[in-house]
C-alpha positions in Angstrom: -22.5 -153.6 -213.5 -23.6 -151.1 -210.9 -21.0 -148.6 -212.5 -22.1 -148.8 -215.7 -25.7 -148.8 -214.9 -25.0 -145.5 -213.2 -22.9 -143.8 -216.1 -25.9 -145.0 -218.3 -28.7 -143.3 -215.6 -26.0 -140.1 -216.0 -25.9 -139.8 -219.7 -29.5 -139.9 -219.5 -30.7 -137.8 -217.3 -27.7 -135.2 -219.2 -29.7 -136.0 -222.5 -33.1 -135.5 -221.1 -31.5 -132.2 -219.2 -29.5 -130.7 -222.0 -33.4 -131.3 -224.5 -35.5 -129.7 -221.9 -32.9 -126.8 -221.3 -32.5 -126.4 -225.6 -36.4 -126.4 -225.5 -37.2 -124.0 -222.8 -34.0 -121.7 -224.1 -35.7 -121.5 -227.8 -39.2 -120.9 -226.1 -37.9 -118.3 -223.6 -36.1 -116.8 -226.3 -39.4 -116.4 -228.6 -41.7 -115.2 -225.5 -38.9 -112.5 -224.7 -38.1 -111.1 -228.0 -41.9 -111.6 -228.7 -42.7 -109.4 -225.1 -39.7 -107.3 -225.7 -41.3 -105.9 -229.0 -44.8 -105.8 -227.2 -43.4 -103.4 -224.5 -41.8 -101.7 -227.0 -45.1 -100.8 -228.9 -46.9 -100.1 -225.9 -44.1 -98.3 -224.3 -44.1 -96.0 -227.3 -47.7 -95.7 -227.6 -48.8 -94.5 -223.9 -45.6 -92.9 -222.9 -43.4 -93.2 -219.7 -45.6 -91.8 -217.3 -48.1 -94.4 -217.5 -45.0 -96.9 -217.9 -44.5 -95.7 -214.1 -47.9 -95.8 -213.5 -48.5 -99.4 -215.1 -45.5 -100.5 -213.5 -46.8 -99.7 -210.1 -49.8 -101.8 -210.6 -47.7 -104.7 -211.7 -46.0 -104.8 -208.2 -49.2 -104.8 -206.7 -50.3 -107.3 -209.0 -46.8 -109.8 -208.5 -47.3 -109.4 -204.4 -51.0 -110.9 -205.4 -49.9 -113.4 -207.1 -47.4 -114.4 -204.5 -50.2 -114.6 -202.4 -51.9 -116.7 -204.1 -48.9 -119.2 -205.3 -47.5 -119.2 -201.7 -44.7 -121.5 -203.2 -46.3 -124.3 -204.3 -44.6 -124.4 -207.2 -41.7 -125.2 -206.1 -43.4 -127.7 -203.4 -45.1 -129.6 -206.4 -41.9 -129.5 -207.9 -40.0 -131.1 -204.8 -42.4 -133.6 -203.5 -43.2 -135.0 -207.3 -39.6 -135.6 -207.9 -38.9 -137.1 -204.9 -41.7 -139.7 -205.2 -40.9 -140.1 -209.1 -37.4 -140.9 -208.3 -38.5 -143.8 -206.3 -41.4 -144.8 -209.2 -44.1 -143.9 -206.7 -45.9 -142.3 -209.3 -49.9 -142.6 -207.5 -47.8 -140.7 -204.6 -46.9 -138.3 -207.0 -50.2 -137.7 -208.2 -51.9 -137.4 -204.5 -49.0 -134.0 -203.9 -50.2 -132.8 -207.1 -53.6 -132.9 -206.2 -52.8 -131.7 -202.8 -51.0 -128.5 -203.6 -54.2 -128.1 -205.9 -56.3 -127.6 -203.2 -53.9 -125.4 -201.4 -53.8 -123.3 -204.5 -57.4 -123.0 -205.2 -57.6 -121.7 -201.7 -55.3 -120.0 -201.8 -55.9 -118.3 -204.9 -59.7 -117.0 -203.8 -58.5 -115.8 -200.4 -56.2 -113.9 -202.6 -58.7 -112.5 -204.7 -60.6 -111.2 -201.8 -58.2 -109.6 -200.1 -57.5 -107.3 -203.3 -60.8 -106.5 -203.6 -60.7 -105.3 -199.8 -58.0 -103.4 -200.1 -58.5 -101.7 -203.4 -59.7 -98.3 -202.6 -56.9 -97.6 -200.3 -54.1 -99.1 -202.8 -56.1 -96.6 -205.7 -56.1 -93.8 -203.6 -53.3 -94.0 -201.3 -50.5 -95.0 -202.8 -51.5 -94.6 -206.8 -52.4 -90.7 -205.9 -55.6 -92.0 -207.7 -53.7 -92.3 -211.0 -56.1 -95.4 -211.4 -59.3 -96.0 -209.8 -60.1 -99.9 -207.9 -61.5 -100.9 -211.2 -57.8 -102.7 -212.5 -57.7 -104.5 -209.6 -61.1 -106.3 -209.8 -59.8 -107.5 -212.8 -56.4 -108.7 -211.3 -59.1 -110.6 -208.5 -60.7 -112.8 -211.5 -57.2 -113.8 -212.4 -55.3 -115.2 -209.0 -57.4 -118.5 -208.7 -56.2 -119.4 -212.2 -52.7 -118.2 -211.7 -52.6 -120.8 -208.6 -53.5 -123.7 -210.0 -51.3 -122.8 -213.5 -48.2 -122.3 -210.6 -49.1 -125.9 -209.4 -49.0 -127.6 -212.9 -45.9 -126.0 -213.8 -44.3 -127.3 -210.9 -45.7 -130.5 -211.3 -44.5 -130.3 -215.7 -41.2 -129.1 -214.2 -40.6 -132.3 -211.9 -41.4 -135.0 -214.6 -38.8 -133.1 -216.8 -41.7 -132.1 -219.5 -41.1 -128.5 -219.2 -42.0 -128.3 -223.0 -45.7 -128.4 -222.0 -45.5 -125.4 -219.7 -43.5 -123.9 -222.3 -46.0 -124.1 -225.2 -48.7 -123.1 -222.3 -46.5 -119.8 -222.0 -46.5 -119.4 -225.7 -49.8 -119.1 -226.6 -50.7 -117.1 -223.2 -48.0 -114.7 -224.3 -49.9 -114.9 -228.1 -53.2 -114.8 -226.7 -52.3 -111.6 -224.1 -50.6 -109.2 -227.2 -53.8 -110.3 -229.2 -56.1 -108.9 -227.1 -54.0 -106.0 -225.7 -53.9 -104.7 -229.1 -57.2 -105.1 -229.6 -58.3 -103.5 -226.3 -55.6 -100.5 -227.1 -56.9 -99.9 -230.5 -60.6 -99.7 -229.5 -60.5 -97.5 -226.9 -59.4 -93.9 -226.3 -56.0 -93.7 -224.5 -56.2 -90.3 -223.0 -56.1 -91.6 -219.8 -53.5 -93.7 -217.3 -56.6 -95.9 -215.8 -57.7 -97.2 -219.1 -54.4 -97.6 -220.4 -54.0 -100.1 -216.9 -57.5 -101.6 -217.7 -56.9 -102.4 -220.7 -53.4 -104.6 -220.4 -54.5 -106.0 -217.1 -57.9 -107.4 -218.6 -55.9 -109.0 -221.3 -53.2 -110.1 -218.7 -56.2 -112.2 -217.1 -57.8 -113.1 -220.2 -54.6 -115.2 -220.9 -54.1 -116.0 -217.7 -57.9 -118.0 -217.8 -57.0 -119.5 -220.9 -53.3 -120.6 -220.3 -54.9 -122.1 -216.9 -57.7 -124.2 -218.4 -54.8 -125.2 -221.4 -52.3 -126.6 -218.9 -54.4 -128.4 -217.2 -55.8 -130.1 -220.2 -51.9 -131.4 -220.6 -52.0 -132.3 -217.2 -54.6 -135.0 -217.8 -54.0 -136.0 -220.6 -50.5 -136.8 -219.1 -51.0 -138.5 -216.1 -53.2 -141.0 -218.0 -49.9 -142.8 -219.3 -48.4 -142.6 -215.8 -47.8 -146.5 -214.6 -50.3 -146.9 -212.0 -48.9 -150.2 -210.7 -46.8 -148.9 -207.9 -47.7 -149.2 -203.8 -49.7 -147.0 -202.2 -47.4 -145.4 -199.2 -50.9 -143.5 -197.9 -48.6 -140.3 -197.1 -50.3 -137.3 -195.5 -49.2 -134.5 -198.3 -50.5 -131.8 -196.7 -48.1 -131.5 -193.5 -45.1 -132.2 -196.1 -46.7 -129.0 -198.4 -46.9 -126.9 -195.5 -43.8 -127.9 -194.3 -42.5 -126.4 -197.5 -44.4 -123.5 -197.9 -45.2 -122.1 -194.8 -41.0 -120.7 -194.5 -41.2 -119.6 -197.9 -45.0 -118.7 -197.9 -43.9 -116.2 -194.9 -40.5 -114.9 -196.0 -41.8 -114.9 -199.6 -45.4 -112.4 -198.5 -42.6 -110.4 -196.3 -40.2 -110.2 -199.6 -42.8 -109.4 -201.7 -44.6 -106.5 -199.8 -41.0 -105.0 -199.2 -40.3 -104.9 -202.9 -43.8 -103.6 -203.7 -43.0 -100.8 -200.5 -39.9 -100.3 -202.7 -41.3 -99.8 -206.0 -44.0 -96.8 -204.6 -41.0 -95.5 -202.4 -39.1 -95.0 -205.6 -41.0 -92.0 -207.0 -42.7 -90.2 -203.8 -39.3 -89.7 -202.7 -37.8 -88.7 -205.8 -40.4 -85.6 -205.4 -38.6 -84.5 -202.6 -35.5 -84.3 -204.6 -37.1 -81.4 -206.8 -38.9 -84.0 -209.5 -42.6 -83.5 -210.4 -44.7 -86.5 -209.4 -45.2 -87.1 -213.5 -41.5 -86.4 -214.4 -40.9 -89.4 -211.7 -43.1 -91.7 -213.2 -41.3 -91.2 -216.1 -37.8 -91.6 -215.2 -39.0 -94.4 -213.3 -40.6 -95.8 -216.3 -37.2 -95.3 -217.9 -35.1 -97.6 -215.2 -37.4 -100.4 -214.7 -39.9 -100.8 -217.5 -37.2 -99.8 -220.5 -33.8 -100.6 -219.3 -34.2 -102.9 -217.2 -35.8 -105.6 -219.6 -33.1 -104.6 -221.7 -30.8 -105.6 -218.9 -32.3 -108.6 -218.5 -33.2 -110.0 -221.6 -30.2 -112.3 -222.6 -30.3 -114.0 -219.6 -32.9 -116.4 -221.0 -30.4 -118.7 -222.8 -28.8 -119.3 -218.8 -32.6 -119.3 -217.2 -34.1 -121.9 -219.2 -31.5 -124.0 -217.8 -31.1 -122.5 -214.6 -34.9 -123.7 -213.6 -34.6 -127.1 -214.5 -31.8 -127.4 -212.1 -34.6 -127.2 -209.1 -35.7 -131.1 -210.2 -32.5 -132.1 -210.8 -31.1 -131.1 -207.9 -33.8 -132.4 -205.5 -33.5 -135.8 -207.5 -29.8 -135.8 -207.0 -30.2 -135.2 -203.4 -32.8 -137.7 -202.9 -30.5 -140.0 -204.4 -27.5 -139.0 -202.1 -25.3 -138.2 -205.5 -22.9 -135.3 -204.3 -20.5 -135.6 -206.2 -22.4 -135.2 -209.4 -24.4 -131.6 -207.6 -20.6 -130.2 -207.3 -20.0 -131.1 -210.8 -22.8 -129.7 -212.5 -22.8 -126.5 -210.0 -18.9 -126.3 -211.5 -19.5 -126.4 -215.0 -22.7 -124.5 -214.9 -20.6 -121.4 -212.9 -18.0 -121.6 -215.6 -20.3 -121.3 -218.9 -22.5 -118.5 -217.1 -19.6 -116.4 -216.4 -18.0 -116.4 -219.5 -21.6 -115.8 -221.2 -22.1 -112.8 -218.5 -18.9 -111.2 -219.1 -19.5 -111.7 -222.6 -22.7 -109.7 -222.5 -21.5 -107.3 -220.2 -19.2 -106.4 -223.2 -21.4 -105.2 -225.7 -23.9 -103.3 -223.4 -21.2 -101.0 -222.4 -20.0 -100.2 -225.6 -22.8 -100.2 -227.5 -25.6 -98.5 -224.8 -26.5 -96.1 -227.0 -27.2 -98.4 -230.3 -29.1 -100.5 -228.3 -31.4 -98.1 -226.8 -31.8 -96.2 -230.3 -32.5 -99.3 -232.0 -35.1 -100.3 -229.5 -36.8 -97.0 -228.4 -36.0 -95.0 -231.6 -34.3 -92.5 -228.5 -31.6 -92.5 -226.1 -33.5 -92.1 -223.6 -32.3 -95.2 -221.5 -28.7 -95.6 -222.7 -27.5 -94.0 -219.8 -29.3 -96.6 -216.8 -28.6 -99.6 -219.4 -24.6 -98.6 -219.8 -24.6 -97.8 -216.1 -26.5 -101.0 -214.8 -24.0 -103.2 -217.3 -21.6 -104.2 -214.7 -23.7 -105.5 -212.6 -24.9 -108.2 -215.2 -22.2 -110.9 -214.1 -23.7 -110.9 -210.2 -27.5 -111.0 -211.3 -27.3 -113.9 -214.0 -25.2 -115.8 -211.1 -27.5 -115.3 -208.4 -30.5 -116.6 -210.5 -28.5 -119.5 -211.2 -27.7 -119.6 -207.4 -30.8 -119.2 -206.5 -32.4 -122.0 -208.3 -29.4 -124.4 -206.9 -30.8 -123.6 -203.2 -33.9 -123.9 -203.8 -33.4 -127.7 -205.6 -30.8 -128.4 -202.4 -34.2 -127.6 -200.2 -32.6 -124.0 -199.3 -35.4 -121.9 -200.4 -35.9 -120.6 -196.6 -32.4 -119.4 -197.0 -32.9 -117.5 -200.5 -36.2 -116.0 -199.4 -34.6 -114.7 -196.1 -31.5 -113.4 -198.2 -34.0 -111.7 -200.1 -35.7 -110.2 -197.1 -32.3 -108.6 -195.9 -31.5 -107.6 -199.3 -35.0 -105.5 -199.5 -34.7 -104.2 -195.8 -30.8 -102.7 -196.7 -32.6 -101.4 -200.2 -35.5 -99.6 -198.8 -33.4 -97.9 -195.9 -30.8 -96.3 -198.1 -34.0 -95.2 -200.7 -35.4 -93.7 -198.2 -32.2 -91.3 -197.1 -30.5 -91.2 -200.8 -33.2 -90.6 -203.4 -33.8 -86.9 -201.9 -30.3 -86.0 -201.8 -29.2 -87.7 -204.6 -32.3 -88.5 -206.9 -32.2 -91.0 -210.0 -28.4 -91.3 -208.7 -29.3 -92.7 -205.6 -31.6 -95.2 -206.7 -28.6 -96.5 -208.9 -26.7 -96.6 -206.1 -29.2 -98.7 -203.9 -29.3 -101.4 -207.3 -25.8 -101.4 -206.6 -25.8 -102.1 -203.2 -28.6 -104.8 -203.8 -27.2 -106.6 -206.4 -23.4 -107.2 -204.6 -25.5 -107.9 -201.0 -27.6 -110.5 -202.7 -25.0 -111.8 -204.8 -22.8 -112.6 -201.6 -24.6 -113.8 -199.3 -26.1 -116.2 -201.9 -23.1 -117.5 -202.8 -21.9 -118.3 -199.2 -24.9 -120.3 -198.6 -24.3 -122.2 -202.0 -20.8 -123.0 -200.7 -22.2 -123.7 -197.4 -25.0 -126.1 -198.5 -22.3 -127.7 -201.0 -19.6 -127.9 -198.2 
């Protein structure tokens, strides 16, 4: 009977897996073709340059927010699925409310920091492209972004990832509404109001998807079965415990990779490139064919991030044998999907970038990055594996490394070897990360 209850607990949990995966797959897929033709618009409509330009804000913006997330996303996530596992759903609740708090904190201390450090980012290392005045507006948003981080995590645990998903739709709705608006209304002849404008709408959705999320969150928690014991567990030592390794690799990942992303173009000026033209090509690489890149892996993704829960469950439960046998059969399917994939960007590079940007502009970084496709859809799925086996300490500091080898070899090859060199240092990257990745999976695994 034990057996059978098992296989029964198996093909349910599969069901419930396979429905959340199809869900998040068919949202991911509308949100990305949906932001793919946004950036294609706005890409068109303010030119490379302040691509590079707007893309330099963004990686300000990301090591922000991973201020002010610190991982507890993936803390909620963890905690709430090992209490749910045992029905301890009050328990549940208490982490929830817990990595709240941390995020609300969080989120402000954030938010002041930016605001301290403005005028240097702007004039330092923007070459006042942009004056303080888009990241005032990326302060209003981090508090919001915190708490939204928390409920995901906490939507992601109970296996109702449907709710973050239709948060994500209308945010994404909601932030090409207004950007549009914003674009049309005002004059475009400058970088800094082309930045104000998409990070004012960025926030605006941010605040709404924020107070929309948490709505769900209330509503759902009311039908949560309240008549389980009360274990009086201190959360916030077991939320530190979790964040603070990837709260401090993550902050060191993040301001590498932002280190990176100004590197990129102040060096390719030595190489005999005009601060502008390096914006541009810049803008090229990262903000056109890198999406491009990375668009189809959202039908692996969807599924990829669910197997964070599932994984923790598993391990909570002590059921190896099933962790190797979805980690087998999920290898399998993203290979043959990445090779796949791999396929038709190389020999149709050009189509691709015509159809898209009306230009051929980027076929050359999107048939050149191709190869690399297999390695980066892997190590998401990797990634995601760790982090559900409680490894996340492991993929931050891979990450760390990964960033440390990257900015070193930038740094010597983009003035000798210019746009080349920074291919060349993807390269690197991408096999480095890949690798060591995949020995800690085995290792964690056995």
């Amino acid at each position: 009977m034990k057996i059978i209850k098992l296989n029964g607990d198996n093909l349910k949990r599969t069901e419930k897996f396979l429905i959340n995966g199809f869900v998040l797959t068919i949202t991911a897929l509308f949100t990305r073709s949906i932001s793919m033709v946004f950036n294609i618009y706005v890409s068109n409509k303010i030119g490379s340059e302040a691509v590079g330009v707007f893309s330099l804000v963004m990686s300000v913006y990301m090591f922000f927010i991973t201020l002010a997330t610190s991982g507890l996303s993936l803390a909620c996530t963890y905690l709430v699925s090992q209490q749910f596992a045992k029905n301890n759903y009050i328990e549940g609740l208490k982490a929830v409310k817990s990595c709240n708090l941390f995020g609300l904190l969080l989120g402000i201390g954030s938010s002041i920091l930016i605001i301290l450090f403005s005028n240097i980012i702007s004039t330092n290392w923007l070459n006042n492209k942009v004056s303080p005045i888009p990241f005032y507006l990326i302060a209003l948003g981090l508090p919001f972004i915190a708490v939204s981080s928390v409920i995901n995590g906490y939507f992601s645990a109970v296996r109702k990832a449907y709710k973050s998903a239709i948060s994500q739709v209308l945010e994404l709705l909601v932030k090409i509404i207004i950007s549009i608006l914003l674009l049309k209304t005002f004059s475009l002849n400058s970088v800094e109001t082309v930045c104000i404008c998409l990070i004012l709408a960025d926030v605006i959705s941010e605040i709404f998807s924020c107070t929309f999320i948490c709505i769900l969150y209330k509503i759902d928690k009311t039908f949560l079965n309240k008549r389980t014991k009360i274990t009086g567990i201190s959360y916030k030592r077991k939320i530190l415990n979790i964040t603070l390794p990837v709260s401090i690799t993550s902050y060191i990942r993040s301001g590498l990779s932002t280190l990176k992303e100004f590197i990129v173009p102040n060096r390719l000026v030595l190489f005999g490139l005009p601060y502008t033209l390096a914006l541009s090509e810049y803008g090229r690489l990262t903000g056109m064919a890198m999406p491009v890149i990375m668009f189809p892996i959202v039908f692996i993704s969807s599924f990829s991030s669910l197997l964070i829960p599932e994984f923790s469950s598993l391990l909570a439960k002590g059921y190896k044998k099933r962790i190797l046998d979805v980690s087998h059969k999920i290898f399998i399917i993203a290979s043959i999907f990445s090779l796949f994939i791999t396929i038709i960007f190389i020999l149709f590079a050009n189509n691709i970038s015509f159809a898209i940007y009306q230009n051929l502009e980027c076929a050359r970084y999107i048939k050149i990055l191709s190869p690399l496709i297999l390695l980066m859809y892997l190590d998401n799925i990797i990634d995601n594996m760790l982090k559900g086996l409680n490894r996340q300490y492991k993929v931050m500091l891979c990450n760390i490394y990964d960033l440390i080898i990257t900015i070193s070899l930038l740094y010597f090859l983009l003035p000798i070897f210019g746009m080349d060199g920074f291919i060349i240092c993807i390269y690197v990257s991408e096999i480095f990360n890949f690798i060591v990745s995949y020995l800690e999976l085995r290792k964690a695994t056995k």
